[in-house]
C-alpha positions as YAML, in Angstrom:
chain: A
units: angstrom
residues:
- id: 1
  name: UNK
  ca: [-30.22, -64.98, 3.06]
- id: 2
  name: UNK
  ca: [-33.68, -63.54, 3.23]
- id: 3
  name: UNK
  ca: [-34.06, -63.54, 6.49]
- id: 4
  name: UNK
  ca: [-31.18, -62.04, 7.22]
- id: 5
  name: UNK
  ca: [-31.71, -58.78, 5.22]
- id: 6
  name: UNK
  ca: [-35.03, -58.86, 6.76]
- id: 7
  name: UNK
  ca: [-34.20, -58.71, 10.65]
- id: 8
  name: UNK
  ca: [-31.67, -56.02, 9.38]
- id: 9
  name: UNK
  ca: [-34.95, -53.97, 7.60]
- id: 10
  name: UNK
  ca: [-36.61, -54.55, 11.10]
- id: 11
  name: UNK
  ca: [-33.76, -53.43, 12.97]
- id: 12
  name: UNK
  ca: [-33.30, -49.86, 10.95]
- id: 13
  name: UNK
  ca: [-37.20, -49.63, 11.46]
- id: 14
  name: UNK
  ca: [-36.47, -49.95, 15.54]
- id: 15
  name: UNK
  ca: [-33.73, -47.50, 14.49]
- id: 16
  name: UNK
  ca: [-36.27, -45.09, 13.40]
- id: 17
  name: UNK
  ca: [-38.68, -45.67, 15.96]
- id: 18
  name: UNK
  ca: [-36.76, -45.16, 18.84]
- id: 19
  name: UNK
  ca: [-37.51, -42.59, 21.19]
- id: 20
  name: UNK
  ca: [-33.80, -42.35, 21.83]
- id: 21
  name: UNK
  ca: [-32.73, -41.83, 18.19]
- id: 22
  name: UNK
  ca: [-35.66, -38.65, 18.26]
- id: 23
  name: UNK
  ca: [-34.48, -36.87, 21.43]
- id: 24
  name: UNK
  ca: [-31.04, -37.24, 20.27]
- id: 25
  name: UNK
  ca: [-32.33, -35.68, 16.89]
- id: 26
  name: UNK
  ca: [-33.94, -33.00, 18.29]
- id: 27
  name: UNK
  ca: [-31.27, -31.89, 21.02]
- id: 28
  name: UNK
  ca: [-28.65, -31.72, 17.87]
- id: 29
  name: UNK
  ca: [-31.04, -30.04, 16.11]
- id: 30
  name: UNK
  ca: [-31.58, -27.63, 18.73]
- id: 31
  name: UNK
  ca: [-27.81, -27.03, 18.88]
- id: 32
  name: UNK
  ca: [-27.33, -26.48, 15.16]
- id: 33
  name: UNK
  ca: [-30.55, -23.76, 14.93]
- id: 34
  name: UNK
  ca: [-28.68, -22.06, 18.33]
- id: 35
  name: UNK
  ca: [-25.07, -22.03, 16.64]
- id: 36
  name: UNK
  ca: [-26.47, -20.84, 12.88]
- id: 37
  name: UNK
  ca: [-28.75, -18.38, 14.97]
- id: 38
  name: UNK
  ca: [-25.76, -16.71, 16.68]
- id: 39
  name: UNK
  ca: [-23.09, -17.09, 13.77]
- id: 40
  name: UNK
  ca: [-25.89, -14.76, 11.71]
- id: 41
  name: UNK
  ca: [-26.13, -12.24, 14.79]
- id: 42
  name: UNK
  ca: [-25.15, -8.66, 13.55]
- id: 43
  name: UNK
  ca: [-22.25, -7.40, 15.22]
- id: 44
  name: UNK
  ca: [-24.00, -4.94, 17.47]
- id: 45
  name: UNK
  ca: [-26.27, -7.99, 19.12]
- id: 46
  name: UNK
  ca: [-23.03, -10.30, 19.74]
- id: 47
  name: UNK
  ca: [-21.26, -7.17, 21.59]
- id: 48
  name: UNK
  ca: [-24.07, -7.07, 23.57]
- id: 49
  name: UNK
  ca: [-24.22, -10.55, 24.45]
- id: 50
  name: UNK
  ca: [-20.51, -10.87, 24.81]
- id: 51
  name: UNK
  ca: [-20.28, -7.83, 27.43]
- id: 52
  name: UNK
  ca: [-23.21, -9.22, 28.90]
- id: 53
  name: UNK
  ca: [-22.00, -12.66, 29.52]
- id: 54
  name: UNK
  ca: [-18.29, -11.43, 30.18]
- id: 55
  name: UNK
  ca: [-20.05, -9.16, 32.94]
- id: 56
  name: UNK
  ca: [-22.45, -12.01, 34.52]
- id: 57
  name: UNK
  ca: [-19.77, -13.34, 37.16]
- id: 58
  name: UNK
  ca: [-16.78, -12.56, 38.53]
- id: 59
  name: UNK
  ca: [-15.08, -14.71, 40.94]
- id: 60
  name: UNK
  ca: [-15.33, -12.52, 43.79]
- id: 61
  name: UNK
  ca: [-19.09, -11.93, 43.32]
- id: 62
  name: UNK
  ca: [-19.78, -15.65, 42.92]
- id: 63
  name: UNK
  ca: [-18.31, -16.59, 46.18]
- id: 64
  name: UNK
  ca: [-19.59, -13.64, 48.35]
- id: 65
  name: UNK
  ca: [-23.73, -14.25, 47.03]
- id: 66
  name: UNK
  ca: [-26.07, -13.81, 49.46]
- id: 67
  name: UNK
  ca: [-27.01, -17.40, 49.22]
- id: 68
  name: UNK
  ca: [-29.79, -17.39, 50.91]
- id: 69
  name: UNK
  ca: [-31.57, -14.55, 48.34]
- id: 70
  name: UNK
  ca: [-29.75, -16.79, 45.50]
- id: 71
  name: UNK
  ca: [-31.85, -20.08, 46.73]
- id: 72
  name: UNK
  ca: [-35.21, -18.28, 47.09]
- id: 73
  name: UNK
  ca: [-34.38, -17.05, 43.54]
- id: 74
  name: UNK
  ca: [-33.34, -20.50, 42.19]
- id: 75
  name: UNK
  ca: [-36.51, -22.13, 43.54]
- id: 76
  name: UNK
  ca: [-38.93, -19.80, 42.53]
- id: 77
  name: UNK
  ca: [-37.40, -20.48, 38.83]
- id: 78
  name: UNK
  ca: [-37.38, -23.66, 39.41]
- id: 79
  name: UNK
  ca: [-40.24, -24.59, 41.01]
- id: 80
  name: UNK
  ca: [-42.10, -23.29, 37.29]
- id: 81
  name: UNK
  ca: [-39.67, -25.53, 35.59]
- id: 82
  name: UNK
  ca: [-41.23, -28.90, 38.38]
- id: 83
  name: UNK
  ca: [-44.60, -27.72, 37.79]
- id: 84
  name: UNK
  ca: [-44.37, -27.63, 34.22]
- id: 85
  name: UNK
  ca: [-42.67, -31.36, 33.65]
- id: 86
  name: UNK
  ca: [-45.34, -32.63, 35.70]
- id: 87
  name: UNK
  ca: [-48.33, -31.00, 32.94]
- id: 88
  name: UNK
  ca: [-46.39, -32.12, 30.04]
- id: 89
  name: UNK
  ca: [-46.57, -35.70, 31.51]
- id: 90
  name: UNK
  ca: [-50.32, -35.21, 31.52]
- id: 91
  name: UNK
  ca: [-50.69, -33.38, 28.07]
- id: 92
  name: UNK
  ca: [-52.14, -35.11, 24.98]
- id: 93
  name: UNK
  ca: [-49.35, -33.88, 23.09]
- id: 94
  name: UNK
  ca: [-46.40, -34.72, 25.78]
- id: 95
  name: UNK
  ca: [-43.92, -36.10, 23.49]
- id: 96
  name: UNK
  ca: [-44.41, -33.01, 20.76]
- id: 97
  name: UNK
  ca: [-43.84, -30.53, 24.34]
- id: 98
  name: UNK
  ca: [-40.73, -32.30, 25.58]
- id: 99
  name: UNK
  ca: [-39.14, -32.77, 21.96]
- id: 100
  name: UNK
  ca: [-39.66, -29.13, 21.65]
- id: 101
  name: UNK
  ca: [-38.11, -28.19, 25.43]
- id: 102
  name: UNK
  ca: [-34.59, -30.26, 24.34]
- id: 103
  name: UNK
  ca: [-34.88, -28.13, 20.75]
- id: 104
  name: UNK
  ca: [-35.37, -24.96, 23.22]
- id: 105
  name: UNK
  ca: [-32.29, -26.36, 25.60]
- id: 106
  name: UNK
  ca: [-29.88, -26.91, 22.94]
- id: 107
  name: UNK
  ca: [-30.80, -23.87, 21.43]
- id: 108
  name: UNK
  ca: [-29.84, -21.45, 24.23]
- id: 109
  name: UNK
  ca: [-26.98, -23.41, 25.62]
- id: 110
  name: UNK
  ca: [-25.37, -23.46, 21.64]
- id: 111
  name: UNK
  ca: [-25.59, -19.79, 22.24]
- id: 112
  name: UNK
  ca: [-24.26, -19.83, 25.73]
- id: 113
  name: UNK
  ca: [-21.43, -21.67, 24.19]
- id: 114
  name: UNK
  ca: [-21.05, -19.39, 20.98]
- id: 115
  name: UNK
  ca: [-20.87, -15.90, 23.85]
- id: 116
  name: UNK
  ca: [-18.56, -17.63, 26.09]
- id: 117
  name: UNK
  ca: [-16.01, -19.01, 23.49]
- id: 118
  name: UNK
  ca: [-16.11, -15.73, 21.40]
- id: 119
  name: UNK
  ca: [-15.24, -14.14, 24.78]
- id: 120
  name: UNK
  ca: [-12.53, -16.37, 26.39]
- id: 121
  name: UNK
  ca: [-11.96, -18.40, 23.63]
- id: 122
  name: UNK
  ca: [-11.74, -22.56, 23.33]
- id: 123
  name: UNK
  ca: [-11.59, -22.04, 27.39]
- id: 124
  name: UNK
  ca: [-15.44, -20.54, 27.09]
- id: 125
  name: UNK
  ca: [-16.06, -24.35, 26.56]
- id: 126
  name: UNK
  ca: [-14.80, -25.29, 29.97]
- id: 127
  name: UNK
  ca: [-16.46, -21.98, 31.61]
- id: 128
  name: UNK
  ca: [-19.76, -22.90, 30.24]
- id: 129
  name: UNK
  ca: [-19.24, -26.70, 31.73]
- id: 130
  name: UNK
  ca: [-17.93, -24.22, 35.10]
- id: 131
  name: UNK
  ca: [-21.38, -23.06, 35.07]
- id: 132
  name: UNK
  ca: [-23.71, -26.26, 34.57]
- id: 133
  name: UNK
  ca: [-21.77, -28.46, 36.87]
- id: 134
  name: UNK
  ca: [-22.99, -30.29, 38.75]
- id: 135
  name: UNK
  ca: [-26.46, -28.85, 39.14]
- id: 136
  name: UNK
  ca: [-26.19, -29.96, 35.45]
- id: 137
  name: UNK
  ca: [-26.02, -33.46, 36.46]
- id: 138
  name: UNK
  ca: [-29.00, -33.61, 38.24]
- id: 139
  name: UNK
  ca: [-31.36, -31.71, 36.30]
- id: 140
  name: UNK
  ca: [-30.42, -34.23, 33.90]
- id: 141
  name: UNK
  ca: [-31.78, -37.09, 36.12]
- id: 142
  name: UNK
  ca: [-34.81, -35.35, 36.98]
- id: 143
  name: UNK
  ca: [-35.32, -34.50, 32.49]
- id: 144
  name: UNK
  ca: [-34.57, -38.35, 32.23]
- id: 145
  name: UNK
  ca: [-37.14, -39.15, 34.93]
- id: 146
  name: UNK
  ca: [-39.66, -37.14, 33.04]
- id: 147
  name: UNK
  ca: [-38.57, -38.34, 29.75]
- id: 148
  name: UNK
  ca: [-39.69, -42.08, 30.74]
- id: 149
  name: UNK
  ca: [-42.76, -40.53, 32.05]
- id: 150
  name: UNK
  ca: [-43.70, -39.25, 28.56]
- id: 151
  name: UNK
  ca: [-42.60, -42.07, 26.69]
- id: 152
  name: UNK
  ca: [-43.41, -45.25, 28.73]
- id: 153
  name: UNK
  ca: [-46.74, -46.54, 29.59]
- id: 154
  name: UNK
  ca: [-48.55, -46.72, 32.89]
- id: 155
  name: UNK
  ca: [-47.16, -48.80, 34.96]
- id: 156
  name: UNK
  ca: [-47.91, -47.82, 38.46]
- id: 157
  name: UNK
  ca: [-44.50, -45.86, 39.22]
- id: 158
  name: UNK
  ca: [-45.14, -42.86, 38.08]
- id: 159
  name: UNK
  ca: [-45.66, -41.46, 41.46]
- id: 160
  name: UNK
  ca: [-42.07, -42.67, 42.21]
- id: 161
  name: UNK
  ca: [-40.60, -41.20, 39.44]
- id: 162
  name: UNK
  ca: [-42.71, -38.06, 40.18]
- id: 163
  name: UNK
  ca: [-41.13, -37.42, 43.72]
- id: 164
  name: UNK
  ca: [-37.54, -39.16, 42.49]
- id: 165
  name: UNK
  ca: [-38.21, -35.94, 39.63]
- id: 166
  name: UNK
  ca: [-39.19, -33.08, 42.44]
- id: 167
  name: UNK
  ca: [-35.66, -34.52, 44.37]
- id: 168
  name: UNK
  ca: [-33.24, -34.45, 41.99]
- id: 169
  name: UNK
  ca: [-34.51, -30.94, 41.31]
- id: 170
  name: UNK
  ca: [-34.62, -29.90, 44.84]
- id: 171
  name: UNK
  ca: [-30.81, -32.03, 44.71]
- id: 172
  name: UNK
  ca: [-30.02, -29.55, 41.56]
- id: 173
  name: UNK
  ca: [-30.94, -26.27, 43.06]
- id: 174
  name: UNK
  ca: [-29.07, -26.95, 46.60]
- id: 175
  name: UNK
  ca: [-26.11, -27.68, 44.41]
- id: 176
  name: UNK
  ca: [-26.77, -24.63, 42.45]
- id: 177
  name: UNK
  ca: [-26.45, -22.32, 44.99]
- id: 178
  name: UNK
  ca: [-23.64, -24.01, 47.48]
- id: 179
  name: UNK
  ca: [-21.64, -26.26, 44.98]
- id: 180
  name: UNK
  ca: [-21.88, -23.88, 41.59]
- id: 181
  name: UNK
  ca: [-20.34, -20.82, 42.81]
- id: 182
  name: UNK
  ca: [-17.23, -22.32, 44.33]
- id: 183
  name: UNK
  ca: [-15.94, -24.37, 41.15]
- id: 184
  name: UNK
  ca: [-17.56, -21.08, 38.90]
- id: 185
  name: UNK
  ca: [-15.25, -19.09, 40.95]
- id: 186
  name: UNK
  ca: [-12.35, -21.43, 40.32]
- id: 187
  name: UNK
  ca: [-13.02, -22.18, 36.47]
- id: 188
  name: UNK
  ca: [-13.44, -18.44, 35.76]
- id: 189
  name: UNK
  ca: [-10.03, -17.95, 37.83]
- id: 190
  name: UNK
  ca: [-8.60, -20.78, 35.91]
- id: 191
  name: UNK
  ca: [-9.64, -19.80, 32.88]
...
């Protein structure tokens, strides 16, 4: 009987320990400090967030961006967001940096959220999926890619996962600018 309330002692310490259970943590935490933030907005600041979001995209400008300004745009932003994954990997303090950049993400996308469903709704929901997807998708790979980077050892594939990173970012922006503005377009129409 003792050892089986011990291996479930060591299991909750794993429990604790994982790097999993912390990023998870921090990403809800991020999302409850972004929807408390906006819910205690004075009225003046949330009318100027909702006109601003309700005035960021219209289906017709969407589809008829200059796409070629809208990439050079999307990669200069971008390229700051590569360059700055690859000094957090080499930072004392990397885990503390990236725990804080998913606090930071959930934060502003629980507003982006809050803004999009005071403006349209339980359908703001689907718009703001309309406007991460799927550039979403693989930013995500290339956050997970850095995530193991942080957390894991040395093992020798960390220039792999370095350039696998810088592609599903470059994958992220070319879906960004020809993939994103189509279904926008059509969410936003939809709904």
């Amino acid at each position: 009987m003792d050892g089986i309330a011990m291996a479930g002692i060591h299991r909750h310490r794993r429990f604790w320990d994982s790097q999993m259970f912390w990023l998870s943590f921090f990403l809800f935490l991020g999302t409850v400090l972004g929807t408390v933030f906006f819910n205690k907005m004075n009225a003046e600041m949330k009318s100027t967030l909702e006109s601003w979001f309700s005035g960021i995209l219209t289906s017709s400008e969407i589809v008829s961006a200059d796409r070629y300004s809208l990439f050079v745009g999307v990669l200069k932003k971008r390229f700051v967001w590569i360059l700055l994954g690859i000094l957090i990997c080499q930072a004392v303090f990397a885990r503390i940096l990236f725990y804080a950049g998913a606090v930071y993400l959930a934060f502003t996308s629980a507003i982006a959220v809050c803004v999009l469903t005071m403006h349209a709704g339980i359908y703001g929901i689907l718009r703001f999926f309309g406007l991460v997807f799927p550039q979403g998708f693989f930013y995500t790979l290339a956050a997970y890619l850095l995530w193991i980077m942080v957390v894991e050892q040395a093992d020798g594939k960390e220039k792999i996962r370095l350039w696998m990173m810088v592609f599903f970012m470059v994958l992220g922006i070319i879906s960004e600018i020809f993939i994103n503005p189509n279904f926008s377009a059509l969410i936003f129409q939809m709904f």
